[in-house]
C-alpha positions in Angstrom: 70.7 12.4 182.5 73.6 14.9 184.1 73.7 12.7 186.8 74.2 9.3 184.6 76.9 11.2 182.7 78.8 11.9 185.4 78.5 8.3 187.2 79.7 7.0 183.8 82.2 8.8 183.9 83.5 8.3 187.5 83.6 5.1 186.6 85.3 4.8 183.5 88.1 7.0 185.3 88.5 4.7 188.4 89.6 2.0 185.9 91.5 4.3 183.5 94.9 4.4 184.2 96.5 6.8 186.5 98.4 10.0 186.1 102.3 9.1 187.0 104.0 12.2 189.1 107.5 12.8 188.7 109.0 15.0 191.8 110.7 18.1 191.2 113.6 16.4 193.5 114.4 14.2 189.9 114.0 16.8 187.5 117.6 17.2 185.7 118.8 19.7 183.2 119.0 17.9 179.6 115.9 15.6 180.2 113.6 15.8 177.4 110.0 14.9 177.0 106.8 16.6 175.8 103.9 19.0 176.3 100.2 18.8 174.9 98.0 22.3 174.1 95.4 22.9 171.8 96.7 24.6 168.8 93.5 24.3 166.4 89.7 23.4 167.4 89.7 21.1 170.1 92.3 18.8 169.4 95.0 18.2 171.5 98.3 18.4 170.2 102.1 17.7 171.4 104.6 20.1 171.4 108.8 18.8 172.1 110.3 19.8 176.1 114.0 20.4 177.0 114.9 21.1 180.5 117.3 23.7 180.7 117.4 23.4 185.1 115.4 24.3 187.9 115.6 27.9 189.8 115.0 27.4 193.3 113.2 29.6 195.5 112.1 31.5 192.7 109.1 33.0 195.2 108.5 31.6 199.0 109.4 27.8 199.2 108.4 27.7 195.0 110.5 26.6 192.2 110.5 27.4 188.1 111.5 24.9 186.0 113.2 26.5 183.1 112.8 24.5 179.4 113.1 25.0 175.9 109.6 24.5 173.7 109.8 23.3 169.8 107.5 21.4 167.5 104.5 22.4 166.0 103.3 25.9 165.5 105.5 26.8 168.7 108.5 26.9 166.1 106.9 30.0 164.9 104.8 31.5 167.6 107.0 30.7 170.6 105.5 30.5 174.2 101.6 31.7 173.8 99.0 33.3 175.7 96.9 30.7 176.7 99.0 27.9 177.3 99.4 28.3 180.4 98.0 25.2 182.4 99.6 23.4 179.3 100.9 19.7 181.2 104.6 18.7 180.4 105.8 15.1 180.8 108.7 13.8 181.3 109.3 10.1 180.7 105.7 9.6 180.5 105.2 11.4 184.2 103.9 15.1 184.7 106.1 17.3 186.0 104.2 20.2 186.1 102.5 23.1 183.9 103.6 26.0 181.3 103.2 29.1 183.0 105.8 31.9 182.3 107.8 33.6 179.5 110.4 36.0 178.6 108.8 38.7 176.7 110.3 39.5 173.2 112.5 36.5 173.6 113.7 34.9 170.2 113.8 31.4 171.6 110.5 30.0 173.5 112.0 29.3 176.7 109.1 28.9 179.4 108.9 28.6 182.8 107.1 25.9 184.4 105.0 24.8 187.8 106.0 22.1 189.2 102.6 20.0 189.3 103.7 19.4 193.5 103.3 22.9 193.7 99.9 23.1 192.0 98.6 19.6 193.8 99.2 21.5 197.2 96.0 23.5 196.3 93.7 23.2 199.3 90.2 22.1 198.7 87.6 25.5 198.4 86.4 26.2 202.0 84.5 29.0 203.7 86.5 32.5 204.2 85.5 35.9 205.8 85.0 38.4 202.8 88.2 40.9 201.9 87.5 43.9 203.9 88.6 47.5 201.9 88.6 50.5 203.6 86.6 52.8 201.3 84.3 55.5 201.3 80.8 54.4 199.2 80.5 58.2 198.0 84.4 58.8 197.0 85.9 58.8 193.5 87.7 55.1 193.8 88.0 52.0 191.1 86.5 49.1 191.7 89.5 47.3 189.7 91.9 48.8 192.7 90.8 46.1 194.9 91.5 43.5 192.9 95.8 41.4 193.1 97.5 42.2 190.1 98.5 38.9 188.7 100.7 40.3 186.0 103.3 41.5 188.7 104.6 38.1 189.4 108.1 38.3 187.8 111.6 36.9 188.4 114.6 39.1 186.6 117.7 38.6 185.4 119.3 42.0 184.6 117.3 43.5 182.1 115.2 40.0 181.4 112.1 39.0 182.8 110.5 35.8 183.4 106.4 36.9 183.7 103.5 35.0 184.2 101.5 34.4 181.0 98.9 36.5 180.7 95.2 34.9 179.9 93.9 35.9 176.5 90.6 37.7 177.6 87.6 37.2 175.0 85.1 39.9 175.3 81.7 39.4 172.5 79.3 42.2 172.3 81.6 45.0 173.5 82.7 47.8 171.4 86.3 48.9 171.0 86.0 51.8 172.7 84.5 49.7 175.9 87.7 47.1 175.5 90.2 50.2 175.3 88.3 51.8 178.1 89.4 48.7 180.5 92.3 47.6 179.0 94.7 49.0 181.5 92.3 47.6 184.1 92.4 44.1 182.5 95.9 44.4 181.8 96.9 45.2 185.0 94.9 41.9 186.5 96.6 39.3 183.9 94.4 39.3 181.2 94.9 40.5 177.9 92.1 41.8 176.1 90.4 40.7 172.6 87.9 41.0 170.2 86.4 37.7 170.6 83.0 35.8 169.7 80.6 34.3 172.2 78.9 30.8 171.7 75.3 30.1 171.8 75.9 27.3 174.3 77.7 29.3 176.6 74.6 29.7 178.9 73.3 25.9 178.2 73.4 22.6 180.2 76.6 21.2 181.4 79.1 19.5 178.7 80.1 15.6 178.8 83.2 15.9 181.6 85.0 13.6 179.2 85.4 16.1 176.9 87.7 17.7 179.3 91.1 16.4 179.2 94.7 17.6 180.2 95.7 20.1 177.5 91.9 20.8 176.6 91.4 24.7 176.7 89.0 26.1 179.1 87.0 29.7 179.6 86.7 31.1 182.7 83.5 33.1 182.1 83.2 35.9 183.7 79.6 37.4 182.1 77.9 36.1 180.0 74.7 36.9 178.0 74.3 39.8 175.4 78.0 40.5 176.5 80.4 37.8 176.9 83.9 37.7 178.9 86.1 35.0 179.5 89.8 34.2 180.7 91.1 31.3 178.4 93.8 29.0 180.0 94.6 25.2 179.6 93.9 22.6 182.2 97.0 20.5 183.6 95.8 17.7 185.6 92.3 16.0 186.2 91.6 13.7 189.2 88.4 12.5 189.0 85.7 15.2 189.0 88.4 18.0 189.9 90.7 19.7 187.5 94.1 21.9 188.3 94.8 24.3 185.4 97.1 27.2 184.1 99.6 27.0 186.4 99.5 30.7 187.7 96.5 32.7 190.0 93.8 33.8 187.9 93.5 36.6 190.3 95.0 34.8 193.6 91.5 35.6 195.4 91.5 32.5 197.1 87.9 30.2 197.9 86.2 31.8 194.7 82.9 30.7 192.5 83.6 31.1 188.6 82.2 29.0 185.9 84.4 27.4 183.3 83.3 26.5 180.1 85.1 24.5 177.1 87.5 26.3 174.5 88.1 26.1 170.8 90.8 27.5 169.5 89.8 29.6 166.3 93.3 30.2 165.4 97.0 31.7 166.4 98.1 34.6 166.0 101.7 35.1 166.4 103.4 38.2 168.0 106.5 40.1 168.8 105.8 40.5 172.2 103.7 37.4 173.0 101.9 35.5 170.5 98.3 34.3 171.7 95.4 31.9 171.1 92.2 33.5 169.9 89.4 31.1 170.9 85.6 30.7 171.3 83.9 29.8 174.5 81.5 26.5 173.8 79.4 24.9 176.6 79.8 25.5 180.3 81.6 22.5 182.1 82.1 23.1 186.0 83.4 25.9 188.6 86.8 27.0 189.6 86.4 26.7 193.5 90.3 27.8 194.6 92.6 30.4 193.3 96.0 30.0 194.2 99.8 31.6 193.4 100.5 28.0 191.9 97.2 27.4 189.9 93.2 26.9 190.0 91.7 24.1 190.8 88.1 23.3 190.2 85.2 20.7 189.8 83.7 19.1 187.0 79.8 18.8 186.2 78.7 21.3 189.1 77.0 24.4 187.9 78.2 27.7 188.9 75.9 30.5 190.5 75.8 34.1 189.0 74.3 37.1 189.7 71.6 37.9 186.6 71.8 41.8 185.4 68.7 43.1 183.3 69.3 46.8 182.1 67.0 49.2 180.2 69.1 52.0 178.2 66.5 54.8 177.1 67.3 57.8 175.2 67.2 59.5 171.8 68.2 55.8 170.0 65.1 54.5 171.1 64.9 51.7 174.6 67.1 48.7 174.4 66.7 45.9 177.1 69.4 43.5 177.9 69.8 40.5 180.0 73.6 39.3 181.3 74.4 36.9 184.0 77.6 38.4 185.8 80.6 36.1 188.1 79.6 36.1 191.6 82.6 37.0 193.4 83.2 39.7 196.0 86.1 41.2 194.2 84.7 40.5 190.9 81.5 41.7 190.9 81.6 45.1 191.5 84.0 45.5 188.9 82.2 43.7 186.4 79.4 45.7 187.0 80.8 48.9 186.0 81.8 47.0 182.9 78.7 46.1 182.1 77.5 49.1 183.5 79.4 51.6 180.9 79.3 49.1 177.9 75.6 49.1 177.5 76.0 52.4 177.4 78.4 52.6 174.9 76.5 50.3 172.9 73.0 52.0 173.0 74.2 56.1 173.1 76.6 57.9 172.6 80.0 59.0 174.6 81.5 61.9 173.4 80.3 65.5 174.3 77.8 66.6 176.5 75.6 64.0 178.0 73.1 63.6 181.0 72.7 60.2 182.3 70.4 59.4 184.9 70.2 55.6 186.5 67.8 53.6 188.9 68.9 50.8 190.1 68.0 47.7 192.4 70.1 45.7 193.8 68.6 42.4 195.9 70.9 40.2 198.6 70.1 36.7 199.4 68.9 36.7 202.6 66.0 39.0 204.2 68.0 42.4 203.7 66.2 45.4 202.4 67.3 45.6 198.4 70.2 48.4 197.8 68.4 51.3 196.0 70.5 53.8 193.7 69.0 56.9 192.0 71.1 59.7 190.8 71.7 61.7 187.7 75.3 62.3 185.8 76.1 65.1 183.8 79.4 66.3 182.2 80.6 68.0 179.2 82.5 64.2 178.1 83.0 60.8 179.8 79.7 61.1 181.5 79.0 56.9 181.2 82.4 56.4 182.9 81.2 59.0 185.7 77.6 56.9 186.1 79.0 53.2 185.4 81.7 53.8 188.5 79.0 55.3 190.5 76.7 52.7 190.2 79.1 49.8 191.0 81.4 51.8 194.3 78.1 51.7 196.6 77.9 47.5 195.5 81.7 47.2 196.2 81.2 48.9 199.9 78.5 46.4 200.1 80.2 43.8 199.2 83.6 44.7 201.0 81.8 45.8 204.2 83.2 43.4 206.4 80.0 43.1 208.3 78.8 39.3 207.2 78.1 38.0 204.1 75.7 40.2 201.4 76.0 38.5 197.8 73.8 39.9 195.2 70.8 37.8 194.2 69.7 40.1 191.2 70.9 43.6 189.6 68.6 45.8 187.6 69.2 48.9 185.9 67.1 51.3 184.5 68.8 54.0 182.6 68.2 57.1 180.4 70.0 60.0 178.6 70.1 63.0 176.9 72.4 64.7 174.9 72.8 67.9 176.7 74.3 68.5 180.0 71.6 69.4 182.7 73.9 70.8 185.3 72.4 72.8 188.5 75.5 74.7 190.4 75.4 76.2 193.6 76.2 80.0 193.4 75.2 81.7 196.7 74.1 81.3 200.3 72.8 83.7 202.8 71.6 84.2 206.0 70.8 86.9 208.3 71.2 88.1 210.9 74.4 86.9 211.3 74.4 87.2 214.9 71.5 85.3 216.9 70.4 84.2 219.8 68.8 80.4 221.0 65.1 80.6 220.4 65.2 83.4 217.8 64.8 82.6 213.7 67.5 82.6 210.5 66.7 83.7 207.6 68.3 80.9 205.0 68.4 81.5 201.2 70.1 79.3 198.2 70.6 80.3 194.9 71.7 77.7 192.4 72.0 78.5 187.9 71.2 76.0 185.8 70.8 75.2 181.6 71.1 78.2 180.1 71.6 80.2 182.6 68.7 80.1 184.9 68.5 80.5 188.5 66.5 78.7 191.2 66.4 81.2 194.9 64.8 79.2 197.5 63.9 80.5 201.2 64.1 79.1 204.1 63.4 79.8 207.9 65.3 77.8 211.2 65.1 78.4 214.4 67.6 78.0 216.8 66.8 75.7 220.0 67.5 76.4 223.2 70.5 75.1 224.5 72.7 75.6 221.2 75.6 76.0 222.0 77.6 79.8 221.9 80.2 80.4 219.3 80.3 80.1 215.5 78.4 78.0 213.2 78.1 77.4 209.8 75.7 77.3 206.8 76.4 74.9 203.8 75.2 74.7 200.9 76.5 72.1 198.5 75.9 68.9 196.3 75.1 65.2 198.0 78.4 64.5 197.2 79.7 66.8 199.5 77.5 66.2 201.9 78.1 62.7 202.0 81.6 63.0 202.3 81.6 65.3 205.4 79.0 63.3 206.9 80.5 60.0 206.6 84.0 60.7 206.9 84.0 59.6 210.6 82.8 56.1 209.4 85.6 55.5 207.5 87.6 52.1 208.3 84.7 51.2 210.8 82.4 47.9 210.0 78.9 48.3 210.2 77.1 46.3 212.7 74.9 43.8 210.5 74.4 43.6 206.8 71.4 45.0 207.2 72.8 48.2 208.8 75.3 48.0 205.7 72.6 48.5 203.2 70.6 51.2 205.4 73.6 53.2 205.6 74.1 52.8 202.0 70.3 53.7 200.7 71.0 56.8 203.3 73.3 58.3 201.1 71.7 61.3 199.7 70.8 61.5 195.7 72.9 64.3 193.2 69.7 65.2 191.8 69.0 67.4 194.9 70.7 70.4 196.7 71.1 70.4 200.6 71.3 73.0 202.8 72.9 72.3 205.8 73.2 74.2 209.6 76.5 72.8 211.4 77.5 73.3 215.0 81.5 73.9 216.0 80.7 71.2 218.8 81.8 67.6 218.4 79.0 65.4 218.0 79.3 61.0 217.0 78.8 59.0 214.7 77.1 55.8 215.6 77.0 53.0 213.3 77.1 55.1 210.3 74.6 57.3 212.3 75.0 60.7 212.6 74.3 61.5 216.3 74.5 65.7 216.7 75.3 67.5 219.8 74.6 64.8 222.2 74.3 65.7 226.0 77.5 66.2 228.9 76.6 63.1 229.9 76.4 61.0 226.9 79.4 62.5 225.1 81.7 61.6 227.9 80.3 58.0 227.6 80.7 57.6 224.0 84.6 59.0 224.1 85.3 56.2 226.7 83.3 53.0 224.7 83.4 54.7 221.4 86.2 52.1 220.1 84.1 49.0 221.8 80.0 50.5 220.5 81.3 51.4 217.2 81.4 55.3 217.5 83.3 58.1 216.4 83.9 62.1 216.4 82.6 64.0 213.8 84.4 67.5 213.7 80.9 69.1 213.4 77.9 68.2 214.1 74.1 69.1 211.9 71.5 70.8 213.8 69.2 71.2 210.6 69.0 70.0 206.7 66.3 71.2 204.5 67.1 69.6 200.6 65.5 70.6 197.7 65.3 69.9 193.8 66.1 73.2 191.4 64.9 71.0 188.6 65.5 68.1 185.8 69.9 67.7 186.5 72.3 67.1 188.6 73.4 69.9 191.7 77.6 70.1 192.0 79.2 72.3 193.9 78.7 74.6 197.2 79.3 77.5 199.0 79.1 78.4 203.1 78.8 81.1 205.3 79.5 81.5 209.0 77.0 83.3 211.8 77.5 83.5 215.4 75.3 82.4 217.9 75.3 84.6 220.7 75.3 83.4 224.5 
């Protein structure tokens, strides 16, 4: 039946008329002509154009048109949030989109993409993945990654001419999840709302005819039990594809993001910017192309997205929810700590002590070994910000690895919490003798207090090999965190050798839930594909400083000769504490 729709269509428009282009070479100041939008429901609406002139080179080899908008509701709203996309014509031939504003302006002067500009598009095709230099262990945003849309600005003086920003619907989030993210949101382009979701947001594809220039579309971002979508309005459509809003959506290039049909519920006028609060209906096609100038996208092709099921358990009882999240690898990540920190919000609470401990799964497409993440959060407040970040930074390293291709075939999280903070900190570490030779034994011991003041001693005995090398050396005792950090450091910037090796290096990380006591050399050891290789022979060492740059290894200031771990009990470990000893010739 999809398939019949969409021949009908193709045919009725190869014998509809065709779309008339006029160049930006004939666009003259004092020309007059007409826009459409959606102001109410679905129904397209026109809305009067002046054009005030053209600023060249407003960015590299790009123009603005500048024109005054009046008619309709714009009389009293001026330039909105979500028109951008809207077409203008121009003696009944498109000259391009609505896509900027001057904030607070009294008149509704907007500037607008010349449809050239947006036609240049290049069709989707295959690109290597964005490659971030990050750490999978360090305290880091997901939303850094991501271009910042609402930077694009000309000024004059004091006066800016912006990019619109996209009205951003978000249904089954609280307020304090939305005011959580909105500087996040903000600073991406999209403004956030209160919004409601549609039960045929996750049905079969709409009737392409229903899409139209000046029709409003959704880019959906998740959808589910929580809903997200980026309203814009679509310019031009050619056949099965569609150019809208006339601006990036996040300028991320070849990209995969479903799109469904918009209503418009109503308008809401502003001082700043007025906006268009709408209502995502049935899912229509997939943006394929992000550009400065516009998206582009096709019609009756389904998008693919990654399916989230989460399990929140704690004193409010267990709550299960099932989300389908944008498959993107800038995107994703991010969208996971949404969802991530949302569900908690909506199942338990966030203020004051909490524990939070998570399992997760995460499965690739492919034959790689799932991505496996269990820890435990605690803090006296913002502990679901600390676990929802946490969860999502070891996906973004996946994700951002640079070493091939690993997009998530399925996320689930299991999560529970308690409203106390179960908190084991490292206090004290010993050992004695401090002086020893190769072949003889340390004494180790670790002392860590916990809830309400208990305290966990462990013992433990190492002895040291032959061939260790004279000098001073080091016991640590600390959380994974710190571990991890010092461990990894050397691997910084380097790109694992397979996606595989990405996600064994990543389920290598060590869990907060445990303490580790650590015995580390002065001497230089390697790392080796995320590998920690420790006081490797004469021989070896001078062969890895001469290929490390071409095998993929690199110093570590010190190397581990031992690592006993241990857990002190139900909580997280944070902290540490060290102590040298000599080992004598």
């Amino acid at each position: 039946m999809q398939r019949l729709l969409l021949l009908v269509f193709a045919l009725a428009w190869a014998a509809a008329p065709q779309t008339r282009i006029m160049p930006l070479s004939e666009v003259r100041a004092g020309m007059k002509g007409s826009g459409r939008t959606v102001f109410t429901g679905d129904r397209i609406e026109d809305f009067s154009v002046e054009i005030l002139g053209v600023l060249e080179n407003a960015g590299p080899k790009q123009s603005i048109i500048l024109a005054r908008l009046s008619g309709g509701p714009v009389d009293r709203t001026g330039v909105m949030q979500g028109m951008s996309g809207s077409p203008v014509y121009v003696q009944g031939r498109l000259i391009g989109a609505v896509a900027s504003a001057f904030p607070f302006a009294k008149e509704p002067v907007a500037g607008i993409q010349p449809i050239e500009q947006m036609l240049a598009i290049p069709n989707a095709s295959a690109s290597a993945p964005a490659r971030a230099v990050i750490h999978p262990g360090a305290p880091f945003e997901p939303a850094a990654l991501l271009p910042s849309p609402a930077r694009a600005e000309l000024r004059f003086g004091d006066t800016r001419l912006v990019e619109l920003s996209s009205p951003l619907s978000l249904a089954g989030f609280s307020q304090t999840s939305i005011d959580q993210f909105a500087p996040q949101f903000r600073s991406l382009g999209w403004e956030p709302r209160q919004g409601s979701s549609s039960a045929n947001a996750t049905g079969p594809l709409g009737d392409p005819a229903r899409i139209r220039p000046g029709s409003m579309i959704s880019v959906q971002l998740m959808r589910g039990d929580l809903t997200m979508g980026a309203d814009g309005t679509v310019t031009h459509v050619d056949g099965g594809r569609i150019y809208a809003f006339g601006h990036r959506f996040l300028a991320s290039g070849a990209t995969e993001l479903p799109f469904a049909r918009s209503e418009v519920l109503t308008l809401l006028p502003n001082l700043s910017t007025s906006f268009k609060l709408t209502s995502a209906r049935e899912p229509m096609g997939v943006i394929t192309r992000d550009a400065s100038t516009g998206v582009t996208g096709m019609l009756g092709r389904a998008a693919r997205m990654v399916p989230l099921t989460a399990a929140v358990e704690g004193p409010g009882g267990r709550h299960e929810y099932r989300i389908e999240i944008a498959r993107d690898p800038l995107l994703t990540p991010f969208l996971t700590q949404v969802a991530t920190f949302s569900l908690l919000d909506a199942t338990e609470r966030l203020s004051g002590a909490a524990t939070i401990a998570i399992n997760a799964q995460i499965d690739f497409e492919g034959s790689v070994l799932p991505l496996k993440i269990d820890n435990i959060y605690t803090a006296d407040t913002a502990a679901p910000l600390l676990a929802s970040l946490a969860t999502a930074l070891p996906l973004t390293y996946a994700m951002q690895s640079g070493s091939g291709e690993l997009t998530p075939r399925s996320i689930r999280l299991a999560m529970s919490t308690a409203e106390r903070k179960q908190q084991w900190t490292v206090t004290a570490v010993h050992a004695a003798p401090l002086k020893v030779k190769p072949g003889a034994s340390l004494r180790l011991t670790a002392t860590l207090r916990g809830p309400s003041g208990a305290e966990v001693t462990r013992d433990f005995s190492w002895r040291v090999p032959a061939g260790a090398p004279a000098g001073a050396a080091q016991v640590l005792l600390s959380d994974a965190t710190t571990a991890n950090l010092s461990e990894f450091a050397a691997t910084i910037g380097q790109i694992q050798s397979s996606p595989a090796a990405t996600i064994e290096y990543l389920n290598a990380m060590r869990s907060n839930q445990n303490a580790y006591l650590r015995v580390l050399f002065t001497r230089p050891g390697f790392s080796l594909n995320g590998r920690p290789l420790a006081t490797p022979p004469a021989s070896l060492t001078l062969l890895l400083k001469d290929w490390q740059s071409s095998i993929g290894a690199a110093p570590l200031l010190q190397s581990s000769a031992a690592e006993f771990s241990f857990s002190p009990g139900p909580g997280a470990v944070s902290g540490f504490k060290s102590i040298n000893f000599e080992i004598e010739p």
